[in-house]
C-alpha positions in Angstrom: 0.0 0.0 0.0 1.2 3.1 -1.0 2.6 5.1 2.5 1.0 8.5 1.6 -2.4 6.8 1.3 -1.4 4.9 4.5 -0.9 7.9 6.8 -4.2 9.2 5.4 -8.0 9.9 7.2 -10.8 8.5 5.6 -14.4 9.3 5.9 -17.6 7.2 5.3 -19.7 9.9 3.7 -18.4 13.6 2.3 -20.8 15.2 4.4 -19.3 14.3 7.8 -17.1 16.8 9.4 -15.0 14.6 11.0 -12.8 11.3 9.7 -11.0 8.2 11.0 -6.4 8.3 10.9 -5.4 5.1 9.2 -2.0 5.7 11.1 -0.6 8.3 13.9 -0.3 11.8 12.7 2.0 14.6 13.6 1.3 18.3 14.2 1.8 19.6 10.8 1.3 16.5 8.7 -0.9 17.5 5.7 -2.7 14.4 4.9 -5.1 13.3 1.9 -8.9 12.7 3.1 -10.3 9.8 1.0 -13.7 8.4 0.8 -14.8 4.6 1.9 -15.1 4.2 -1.7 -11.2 5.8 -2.2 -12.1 8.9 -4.0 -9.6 12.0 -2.9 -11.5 14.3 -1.6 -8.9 16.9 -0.7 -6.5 17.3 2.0 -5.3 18.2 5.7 -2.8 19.9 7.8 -3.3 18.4 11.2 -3.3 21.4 13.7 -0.4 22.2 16.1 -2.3 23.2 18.8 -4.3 20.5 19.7 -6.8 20.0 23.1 -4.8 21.0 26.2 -6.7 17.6 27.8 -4.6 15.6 25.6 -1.2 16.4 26.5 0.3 13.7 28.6 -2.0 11.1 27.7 0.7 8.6 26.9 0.6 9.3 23.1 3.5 10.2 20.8 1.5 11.7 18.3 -1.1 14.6 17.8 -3.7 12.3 16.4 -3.5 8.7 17.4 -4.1 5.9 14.8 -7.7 5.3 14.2 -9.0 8.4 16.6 -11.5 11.0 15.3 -9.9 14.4 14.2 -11.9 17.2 12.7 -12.3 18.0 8.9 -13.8 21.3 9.7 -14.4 23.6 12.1 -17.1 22.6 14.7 -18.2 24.9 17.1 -20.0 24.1 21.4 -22.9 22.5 20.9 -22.7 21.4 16.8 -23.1 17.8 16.2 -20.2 15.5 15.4 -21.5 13.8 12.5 -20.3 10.2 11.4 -21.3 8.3 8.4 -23.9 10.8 8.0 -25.5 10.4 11.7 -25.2 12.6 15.0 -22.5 10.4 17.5 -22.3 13.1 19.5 -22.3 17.1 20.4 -19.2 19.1 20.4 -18.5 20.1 24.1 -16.0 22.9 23.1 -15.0 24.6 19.7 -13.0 22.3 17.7 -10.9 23.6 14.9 -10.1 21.3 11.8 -7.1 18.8 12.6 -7.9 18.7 16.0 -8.2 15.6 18.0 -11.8 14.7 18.9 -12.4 12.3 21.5 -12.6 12.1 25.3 -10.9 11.1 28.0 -11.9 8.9 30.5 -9.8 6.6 33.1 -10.5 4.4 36.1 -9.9 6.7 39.5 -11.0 5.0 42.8 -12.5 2.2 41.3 -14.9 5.0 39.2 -14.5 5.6 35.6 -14.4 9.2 35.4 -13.9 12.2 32.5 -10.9 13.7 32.5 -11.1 15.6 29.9 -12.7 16.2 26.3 -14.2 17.4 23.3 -17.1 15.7 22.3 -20.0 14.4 25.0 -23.2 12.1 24.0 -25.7 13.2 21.8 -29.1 14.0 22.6 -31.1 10.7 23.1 -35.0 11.3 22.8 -35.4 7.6 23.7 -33.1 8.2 26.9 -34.7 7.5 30.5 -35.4 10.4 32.1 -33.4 11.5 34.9 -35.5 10.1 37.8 -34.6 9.3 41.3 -33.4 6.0 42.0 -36.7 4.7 43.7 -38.7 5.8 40.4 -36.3 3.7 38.7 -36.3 0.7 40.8 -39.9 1.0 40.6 -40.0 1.5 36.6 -37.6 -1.6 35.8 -39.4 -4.9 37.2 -37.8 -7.6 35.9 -40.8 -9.3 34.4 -42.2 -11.3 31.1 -43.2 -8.9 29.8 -40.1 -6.5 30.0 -37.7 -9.5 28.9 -39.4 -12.8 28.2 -42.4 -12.0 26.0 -43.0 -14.9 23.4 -42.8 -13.4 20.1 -44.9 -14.1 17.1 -43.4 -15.6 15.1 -44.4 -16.1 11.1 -44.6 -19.4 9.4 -41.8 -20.2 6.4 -42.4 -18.9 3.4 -44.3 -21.9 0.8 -42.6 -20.1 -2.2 -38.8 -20.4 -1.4 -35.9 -19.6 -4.0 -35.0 -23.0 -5.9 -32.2 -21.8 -7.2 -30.0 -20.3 -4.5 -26.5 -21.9 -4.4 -26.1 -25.5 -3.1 -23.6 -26.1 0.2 -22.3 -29.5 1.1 -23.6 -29.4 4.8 -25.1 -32.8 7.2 -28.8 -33.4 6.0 -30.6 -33.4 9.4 -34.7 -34.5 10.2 -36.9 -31.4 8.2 -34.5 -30.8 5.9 -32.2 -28.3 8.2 -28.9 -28.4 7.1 -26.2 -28.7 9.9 -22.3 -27.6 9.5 -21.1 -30.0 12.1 -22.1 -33.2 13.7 -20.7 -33.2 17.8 -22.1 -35.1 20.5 -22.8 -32.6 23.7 -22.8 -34.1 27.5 -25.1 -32.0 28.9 -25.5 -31.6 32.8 -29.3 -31.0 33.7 -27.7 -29.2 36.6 -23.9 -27.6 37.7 -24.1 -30.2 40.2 -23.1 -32.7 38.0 -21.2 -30.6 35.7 -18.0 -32.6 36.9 -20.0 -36.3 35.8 -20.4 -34.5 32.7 -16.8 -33.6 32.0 -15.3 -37.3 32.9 -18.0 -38.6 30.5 -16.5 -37.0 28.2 -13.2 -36.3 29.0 -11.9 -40.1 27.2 -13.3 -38.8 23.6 -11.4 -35.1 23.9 -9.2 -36.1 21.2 -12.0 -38.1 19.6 -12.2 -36.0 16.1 -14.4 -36.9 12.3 -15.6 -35.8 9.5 -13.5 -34.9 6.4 -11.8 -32.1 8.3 -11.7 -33.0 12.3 -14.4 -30.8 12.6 -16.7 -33.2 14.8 -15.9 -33.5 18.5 -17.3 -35.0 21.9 -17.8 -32.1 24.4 -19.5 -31.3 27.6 -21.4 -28.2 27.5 -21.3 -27.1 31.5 -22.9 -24.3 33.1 -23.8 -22.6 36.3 -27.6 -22.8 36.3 -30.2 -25.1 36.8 -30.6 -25.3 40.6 -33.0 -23.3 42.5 -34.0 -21.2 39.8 -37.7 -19.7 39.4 -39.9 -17.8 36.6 -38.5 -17.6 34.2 -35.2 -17.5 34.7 -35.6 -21.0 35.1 -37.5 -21.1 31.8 -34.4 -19.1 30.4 -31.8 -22.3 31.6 -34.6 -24.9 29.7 -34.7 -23.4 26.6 -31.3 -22.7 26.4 -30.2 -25.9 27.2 -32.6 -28.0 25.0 -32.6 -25.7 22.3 -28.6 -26.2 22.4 -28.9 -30.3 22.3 -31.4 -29.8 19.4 -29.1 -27.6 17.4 -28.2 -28.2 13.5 -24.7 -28.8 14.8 -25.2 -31.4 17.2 -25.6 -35.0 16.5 -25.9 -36.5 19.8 -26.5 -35.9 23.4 -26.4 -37.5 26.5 -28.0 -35.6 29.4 -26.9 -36.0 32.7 -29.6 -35.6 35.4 -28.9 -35.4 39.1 -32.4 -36.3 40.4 -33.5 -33.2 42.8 -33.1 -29.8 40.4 -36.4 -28.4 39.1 -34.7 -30.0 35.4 -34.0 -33.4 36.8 -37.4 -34.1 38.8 -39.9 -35.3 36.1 -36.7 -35.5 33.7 -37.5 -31.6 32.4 -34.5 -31.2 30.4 -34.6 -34.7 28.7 -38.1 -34.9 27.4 -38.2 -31.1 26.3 -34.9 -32.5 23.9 -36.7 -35.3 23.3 -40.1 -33.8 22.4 -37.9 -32.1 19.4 -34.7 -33.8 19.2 -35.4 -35.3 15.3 -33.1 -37.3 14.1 -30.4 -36.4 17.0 -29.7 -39.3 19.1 -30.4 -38.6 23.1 -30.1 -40.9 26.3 -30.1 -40.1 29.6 -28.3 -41.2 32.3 -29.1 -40.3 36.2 -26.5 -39.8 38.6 -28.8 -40.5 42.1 -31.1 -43.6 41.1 -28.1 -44.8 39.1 -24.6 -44.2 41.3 -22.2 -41.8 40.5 -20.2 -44.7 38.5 -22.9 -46.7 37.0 -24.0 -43.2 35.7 -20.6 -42.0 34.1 -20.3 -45.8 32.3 -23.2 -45.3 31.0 -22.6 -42.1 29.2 -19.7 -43.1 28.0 -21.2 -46.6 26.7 -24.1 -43.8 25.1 -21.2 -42.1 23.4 -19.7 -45.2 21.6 -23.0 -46.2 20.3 -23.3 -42.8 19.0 -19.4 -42.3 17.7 -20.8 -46.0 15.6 -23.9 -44.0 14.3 -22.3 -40.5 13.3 -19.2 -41.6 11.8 -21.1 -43.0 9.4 -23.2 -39.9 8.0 -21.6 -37.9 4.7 -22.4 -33.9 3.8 -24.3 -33.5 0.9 -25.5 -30.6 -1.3 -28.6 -28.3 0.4 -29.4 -24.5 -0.2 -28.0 -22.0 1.2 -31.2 -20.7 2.0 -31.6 -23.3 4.9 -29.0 -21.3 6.2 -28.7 -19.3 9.5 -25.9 -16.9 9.9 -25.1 -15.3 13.4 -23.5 -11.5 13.5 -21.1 -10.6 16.3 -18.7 -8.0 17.5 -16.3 -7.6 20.2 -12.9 -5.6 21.4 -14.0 -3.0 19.4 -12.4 -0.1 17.8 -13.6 2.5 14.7 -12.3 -0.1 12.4 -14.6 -2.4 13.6 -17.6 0.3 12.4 -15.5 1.7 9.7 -14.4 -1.7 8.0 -15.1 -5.1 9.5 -19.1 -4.3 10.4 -19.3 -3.0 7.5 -18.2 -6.4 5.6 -20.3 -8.7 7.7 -23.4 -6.4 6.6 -22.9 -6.9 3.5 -22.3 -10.3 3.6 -25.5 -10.0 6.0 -27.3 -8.5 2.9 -25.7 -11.2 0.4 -27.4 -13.9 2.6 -30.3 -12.4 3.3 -30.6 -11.9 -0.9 -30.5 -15.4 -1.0 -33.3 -16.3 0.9 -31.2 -17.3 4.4 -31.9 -16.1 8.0 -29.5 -13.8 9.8 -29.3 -13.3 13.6 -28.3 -10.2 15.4 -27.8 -9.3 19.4 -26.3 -7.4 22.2 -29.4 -4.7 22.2 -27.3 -2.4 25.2 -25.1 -1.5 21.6 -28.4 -0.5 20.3 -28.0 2.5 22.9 -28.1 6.3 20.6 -29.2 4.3 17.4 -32.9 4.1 17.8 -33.5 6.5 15.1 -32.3 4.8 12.8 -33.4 1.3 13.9 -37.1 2.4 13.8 -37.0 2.6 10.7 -35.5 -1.0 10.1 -38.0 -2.8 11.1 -40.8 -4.5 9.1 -43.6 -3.0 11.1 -44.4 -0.8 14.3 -45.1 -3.5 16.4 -41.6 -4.8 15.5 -40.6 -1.8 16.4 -42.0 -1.3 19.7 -41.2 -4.7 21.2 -37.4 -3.7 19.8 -37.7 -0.5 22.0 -39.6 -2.2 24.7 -36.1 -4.3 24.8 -33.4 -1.7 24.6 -35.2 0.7 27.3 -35.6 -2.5 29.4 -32.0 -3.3 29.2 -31.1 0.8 29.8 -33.0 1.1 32.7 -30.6 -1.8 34.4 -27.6 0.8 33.8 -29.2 4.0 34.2 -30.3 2.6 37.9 -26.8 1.1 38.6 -25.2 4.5 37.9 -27.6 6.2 40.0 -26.8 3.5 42.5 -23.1 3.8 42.3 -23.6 7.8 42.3 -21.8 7.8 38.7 -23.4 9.9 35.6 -21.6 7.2 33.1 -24.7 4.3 32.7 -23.5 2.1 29.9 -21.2 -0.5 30.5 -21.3 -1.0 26.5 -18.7 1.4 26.1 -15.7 -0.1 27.7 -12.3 1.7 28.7 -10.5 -0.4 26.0 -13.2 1.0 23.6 -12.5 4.4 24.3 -8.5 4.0 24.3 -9.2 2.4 21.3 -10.8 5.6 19.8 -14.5 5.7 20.2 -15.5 8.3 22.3 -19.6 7.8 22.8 -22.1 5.3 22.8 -24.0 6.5 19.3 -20.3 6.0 18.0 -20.3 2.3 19.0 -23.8 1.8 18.5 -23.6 3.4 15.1 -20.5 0.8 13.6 -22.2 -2.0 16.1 -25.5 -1.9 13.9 -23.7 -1.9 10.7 -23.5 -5.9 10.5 -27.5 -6.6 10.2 -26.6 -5.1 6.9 -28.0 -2.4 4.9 -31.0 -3.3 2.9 -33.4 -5.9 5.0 -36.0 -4.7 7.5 -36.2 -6.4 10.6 -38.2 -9.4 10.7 -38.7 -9.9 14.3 -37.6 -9.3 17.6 -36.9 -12.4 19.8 -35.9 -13.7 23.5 -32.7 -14.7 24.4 -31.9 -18.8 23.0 -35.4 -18.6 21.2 -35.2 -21.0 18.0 -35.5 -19.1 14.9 -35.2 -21.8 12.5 -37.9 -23.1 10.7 -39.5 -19.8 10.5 -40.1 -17.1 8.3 -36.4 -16.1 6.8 -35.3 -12.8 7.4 -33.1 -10.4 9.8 -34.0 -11.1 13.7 -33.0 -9.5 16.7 -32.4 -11.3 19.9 -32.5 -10.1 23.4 -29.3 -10.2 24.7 -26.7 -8.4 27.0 -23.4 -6.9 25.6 -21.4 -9.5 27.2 -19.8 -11.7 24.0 -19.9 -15.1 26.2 -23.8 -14.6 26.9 -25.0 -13.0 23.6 -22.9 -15.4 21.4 -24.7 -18.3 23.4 -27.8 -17.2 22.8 -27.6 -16.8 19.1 -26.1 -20.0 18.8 -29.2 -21.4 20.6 -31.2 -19.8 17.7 -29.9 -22.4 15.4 -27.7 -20.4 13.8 -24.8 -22.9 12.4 -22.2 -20.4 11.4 -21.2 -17.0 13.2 -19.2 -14.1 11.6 -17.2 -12.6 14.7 -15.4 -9.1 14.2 -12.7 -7.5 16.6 -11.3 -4.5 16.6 -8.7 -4.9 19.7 -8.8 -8.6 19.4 -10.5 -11.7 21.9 -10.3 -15.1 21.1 -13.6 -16.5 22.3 -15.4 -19.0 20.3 -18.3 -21.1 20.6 -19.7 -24.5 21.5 -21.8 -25.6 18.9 -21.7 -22.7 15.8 -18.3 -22.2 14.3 -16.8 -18.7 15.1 -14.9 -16.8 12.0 -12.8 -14.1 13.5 -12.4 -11.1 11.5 -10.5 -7.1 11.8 -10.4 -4.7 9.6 -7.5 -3.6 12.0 -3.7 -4.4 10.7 -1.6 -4.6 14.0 -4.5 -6.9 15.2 -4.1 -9.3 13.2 -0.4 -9.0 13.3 -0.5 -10.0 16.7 -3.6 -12.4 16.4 -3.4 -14.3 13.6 -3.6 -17.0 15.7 -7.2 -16.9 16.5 -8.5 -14.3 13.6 -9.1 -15.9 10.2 -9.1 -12.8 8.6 -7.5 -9.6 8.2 -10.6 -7.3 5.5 -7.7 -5.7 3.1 -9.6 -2.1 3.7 -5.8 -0.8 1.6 -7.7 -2.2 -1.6 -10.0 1.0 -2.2 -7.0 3.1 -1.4 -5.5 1.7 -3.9 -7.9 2.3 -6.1 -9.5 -1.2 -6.2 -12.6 -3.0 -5.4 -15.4 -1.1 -3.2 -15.8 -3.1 0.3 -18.8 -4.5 -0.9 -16.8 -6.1 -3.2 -14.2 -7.0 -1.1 -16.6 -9.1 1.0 -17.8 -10.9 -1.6 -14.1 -11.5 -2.6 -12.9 -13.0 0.7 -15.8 -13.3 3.5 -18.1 -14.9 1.8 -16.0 -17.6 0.2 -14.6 -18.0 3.9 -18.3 -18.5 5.1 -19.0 -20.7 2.3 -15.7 -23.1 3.3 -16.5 -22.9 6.8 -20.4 -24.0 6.6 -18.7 -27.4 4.4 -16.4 -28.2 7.5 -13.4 -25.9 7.2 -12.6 -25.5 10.9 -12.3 -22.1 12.4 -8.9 -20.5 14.1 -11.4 -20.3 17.6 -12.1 -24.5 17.0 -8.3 -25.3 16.1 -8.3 -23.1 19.4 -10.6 -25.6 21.2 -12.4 -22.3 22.2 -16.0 -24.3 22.8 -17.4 -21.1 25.0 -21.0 -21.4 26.3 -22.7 -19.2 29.1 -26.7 -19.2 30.3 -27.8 -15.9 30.8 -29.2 -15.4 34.5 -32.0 -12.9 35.7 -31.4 -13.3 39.2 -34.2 -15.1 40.0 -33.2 -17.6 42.2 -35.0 -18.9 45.7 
C-alpha cells in the first residue's frame, strides 16, 4: 500500500465533518482525506495546537491511529456527525485537525472524565433523569419486560429454488447442519463434573473430512433453584442447544432433585424435538455416581458407531442461518469489519437465508435509525420495549453507584481504542445486520428461529460476547461471523466462530485466532469497493467454513457457552 495513502483519514460519507487516521499523525502532517469508496476528496494539515486535555496522555502523536480528528471547524454545541449520523455534540470549539475524542480513566475504582471534546448526543429515547426509587420502581424484571414470546411467522411456501447449493449434514426437516458433535449436557452444575469425565476419554476423539466433529460437555452454572423464568431461560437454552443443526448426539446428565431433573425436564423437552439427533439419559442418584458415568460413555460409543457413518451433501443456502457478532472493538470495527459482515448480512439475506443479530445495550443512541428497520411498528415497539428494558438496568446502577456514566457497552478499552460515545459504537455495532433488510422480528434470548419465516431477527441479549454469542447460537444459527477490533479469542460450542478485523496490527499480533484480516488498503489503492471486497474474501470463507473448514477459535478448542441469568433464584 502506498505510504501516503497509508498515513491518510478517511471518511464514510463527504458530508461528515469529522474522519477516522489510518495511522498516527504529527502536528503539521498535511494528509489526503479519501472516501470509503477511495475517492480523494482533498487534503489536511493536522493542527499544532491540539486540546490541552490531551497532552500527557501517553501518546507520541497529535492524532492517534484510528482516533476522530476534525475535517472542519465545529463549534460548542454542533453535532459531530459520522457516516452521516449525529455520534455526538461538540462540548468545546473544535478547529479542523484537532483531535476529537474524550478522556476517561478508572480513579478509585470509578470511571471518570478527565477531559474532552465531544460528549453524548441528545437521546429522545433516553430514561429520564428520575430518582433511583422511580427507577427501581419502573424496571421490574418481568415477562413482559424480557421474556415476551414473540410471534413468530410461518416459512415462506414459495422459497428460492435456485439459490447456491452447500455440502452441509442433512438433518430430520431438511435443516442443514455444518457440524455433527455429541454434547454431554448436565441438567444441573451439580453434576457438571459427571459430565466432564464422561467426556473427558473422547477429547481427542475427532471426524468428519476435516476433524471438525468432536465430543464435548457443554457445562454451566444454572439449573438449581432457579424460578420464573429464569428458570424457563436455563430450559430453553439448554434444549434448544442439544437440538441444534450442529449437534448430532446428546447424552443428558440428570442429578435427580433440580427443578430439570425431577420429572426428567430437560430430557423430554430434547426429546419432544430432538429429530433425528440421538439422546439418552443417564441419572447420577437412582443410578450411582459410577454406573451413571459408564453409562454415558457406553451412550457415546454407540453414538461415535452411528455418526461416523453420516456424509455432507449438497442443500441451499437458504436453509441457512448466519449469526452476527462484535467484540474488542475499535472504529475499524464500524469503519471496515461491520461494514463487511453487513454486506455479507445482505448477500445472505438476498438469498433467501436467515441472519441473527444481538447485544441490544449496543443498540444505545441508534434508535432512530433502527425504527426505521423494522418490518412493522409493532416490531418496532417490542425492539424499544427491549433496549429501554436493558437501559433502565444501567441507568439505575449508575444512579446506584452515584456515577453519571450508565453504559457498561462502552468499555475503557473501547474508548482508548478511539471511540469516544455510545452512538459512536452503536452506530459501527449496527452496521453488520446489513443495509438493505427490515427487521423481521424481535426475539428472546436462545429462542429457536429456525424453521421460521427467513429474514433479519433481533435477539434479546446483553453486551457480554460469552452470553450474547450463546444465545444466538441457541437460535440455530450454524455459522457466526465474529469481528474485533482490539482482538478476543472467544469461540463457541456448537456454531463455528470466524474471527475477522479490519485492524492491521491486530491481526499481526492475532493471527492466531483471527481468520481474517478485511484488506480495507484495496480501495485506497484504487480497487474494489468493500462491498466487493466481502464478496471477494468473507463470503468464500463463510462458504468453506459452513462445508467443514474449521475455524482458528475451534483449532483453538475455544467451545465457549454461558446461560444468561435474571437473578431469580430462591
Amino acid at each position: 500500500m502506498d505510504q501516503q495513502k497509508h498515513c491518510c483519514i478517511i471518511k464514510f460519507r463527504k458530508a461528515d465533518n469529522v474522519g477516522i487516521a489510518l495511522a498516527d499523525l504529527q502536528a503539521g502532517d498535511v494528509c489526503a482525506v479519501y472516501s470509503c469508496q477511495g475517492d480523494v476528496l482533498g487534503s489536511l494539515k493536522i493542527s499544532g495546537t491540539q486540546p490541552s486535555w490531551s497532552i500527557g496522555a501517553a501518546q507520541a502523536c497529535a492524532i492517534p491511529r484510528y482516533h476522530k480528528v476534525a475535517t472542519q471547524p465545529l463549534t460548542r454545541n454542533d453535532p459531530v456527525i459520522k457516516d452521516g449520523v449525529p455520534v455526538g455534540v461538540a462540548s468545546e470549539d473544535v478547529m479542523p485537525g484537532q483531535l476529537v475524542h474524550q478522556r476517561i480513566d478508572i480513579l478509585s475504582g470509578c470511571l471518570v472524565r478527565l477531559g474532552g471534546n465531544i460528549l453524548e448526543y441528545p437521546n429522545p429515547f433516553s430514561p429520564p433523569p428520575e430518582k433511583m426509587e422511580t427507577l427501581a420502581a419502573a424496571y421490574t424484571v418481568s415477562r413482559d419486560g424480557f421474556d415476551k414470546p414473540p410471534v413468530l411467522r410461518p416459512p415462506e411456501t414459495d422459497r428460492s429454488s435456485d439459490a447456491p447449493l452447500v455440502s452441509v449434514y442433512r438433518r430430520d426437516g431438511n435443516v442443514p447442519g455444518t457440524r455433527l458433535h455429541i454434547l454431554v449436557i448436565p441438567s444441573v452444575f451439580c453434576v457438571n463434573q459427571e459430565a466432564m469425565e464422561i467426556a473427558d476419554p473422547y477429547r481427542h476423539i475427532a471426524w468428519g473430512d476435516n476433524g471438525e466433529n468432536y465430543v464435548h460437555a457443554l457445562t454451566h452454572n444454572s439449573g438449581c433453584c432457579q424460578i420464573g423464568f429464569d428458570e424457563e431461560v436455563t430450559l430453553r437454552t439448554l434444549a434448544n442447544l442439544a437440538c441444534h443443526p450442529n449437534v448430532g448426539g446428546v447424552v443428558i446428565v440428570s442429578l435427580g432433585c433440580s427443578p430439570l431433573c425431577v420429572n426428567d425436564r430437560l430430557f423430554e423437552a430434547v426429546r419432544d424435538q430432538a429429530g433425528d439427533t440421538l439422546i439418552r439419559l443417564v441419572r447420577v442418584q437412582e443410578e450411582g455416581r459410577v454406573a451413571a458415568i459408564d453409562a454415558g460413555r457406553n451412550a457415546i460409543e454407540e453414538m461415535l458407531g452411528v455418526l461416523k457413518k453420516r456424509r455432507r451433501e449438497k442443500m441451499p443456502l437458504s436453509d441457512i442461518a448466519l449469526s452476527v457478532k462484535c467484540g474488542g472493538s475499535d472504529p475499524t470495527s464500524g469503519l471496515f469489519a461491520n461494514s463487511a459482515i453487513g454486506y455479507a448480512a445482505d448477500w445472505f439475506l438476498d438469498r433467501q437465508a436467515t441472519v441473527v443479530i444481538s447485544e441490544i445495550m449496543e443498540y444505545f443512541g441508534a434508535e432512530r435509525i433502527l425504527s426505521k428497520r423494522c418490518r412493522d411498528h409493532g416490531v418496532w415497539l417490542d425492539l424499544l420495549r427491549l433496549i429501554k428494558t436493558n437501559e433502565m438496568i444501567g441507568k439505575a446502577v449508575a444512579v446506584a453507584a452515584e456515577q453519571d456514566l450508565h453504559s457498561v457497552e462502552l468499555t475503557l478499552g473501547n474508548i482508548k481504542a478511539g471511540l469516544s460515545t455510545q452512538e459512536e459504537k452503536s452506530l459501527g455495532a449496527i452496521r453488520k445486520m446489513g443495509f438493505r433488510h427490515p427487521i423481521e422480528n424481535v426475539v428472546r434470548f436462545a429462542e429457536r428461529v429456525s424453521g421460521y419465516r427467513h429474514g433479519l431477527y433481533v435477539m434479546d441479549g446483553p453486551g457480554q460476547d460469552l452470553l450474547s454469542s450463546s444465545g444466538m447460537a441457541a437460535s440455530g444459527c450454524q455459522v457466526m461471523i465474529f469481528s474485533t477490533g482490539i482482538g478476543t479469542p472467544l469461540g463457541n460450542i456448537v456454531t463455528p466462530v470466524i474471527k475477522i478485523t479490519g485492524n492491521e496490527n491486530t491481526f499481526a499480533r492475532h493471527s492466531e485466532f483471527i481468520d481474517l484480516l478485511v484488506p480495507f488498503h484495496r480501495m485506497l489503492d484504487g480497487g474494489r469497493s468493500m462491498e466487493e471486497i466481502t464478496f471477494d474474501t468473507l463470503i468464500p470463507e463463510v462458504i468453506a467454513v459452513l462445508e467443514g473448514k474449521k475455524t482458528k477459535a475451534e483449532q483453538n478448542r475455544h467451545r465457549d457457552f454461558a446461560i444468561r441469568n435474571y437473578m431469580m433464584v430462591q
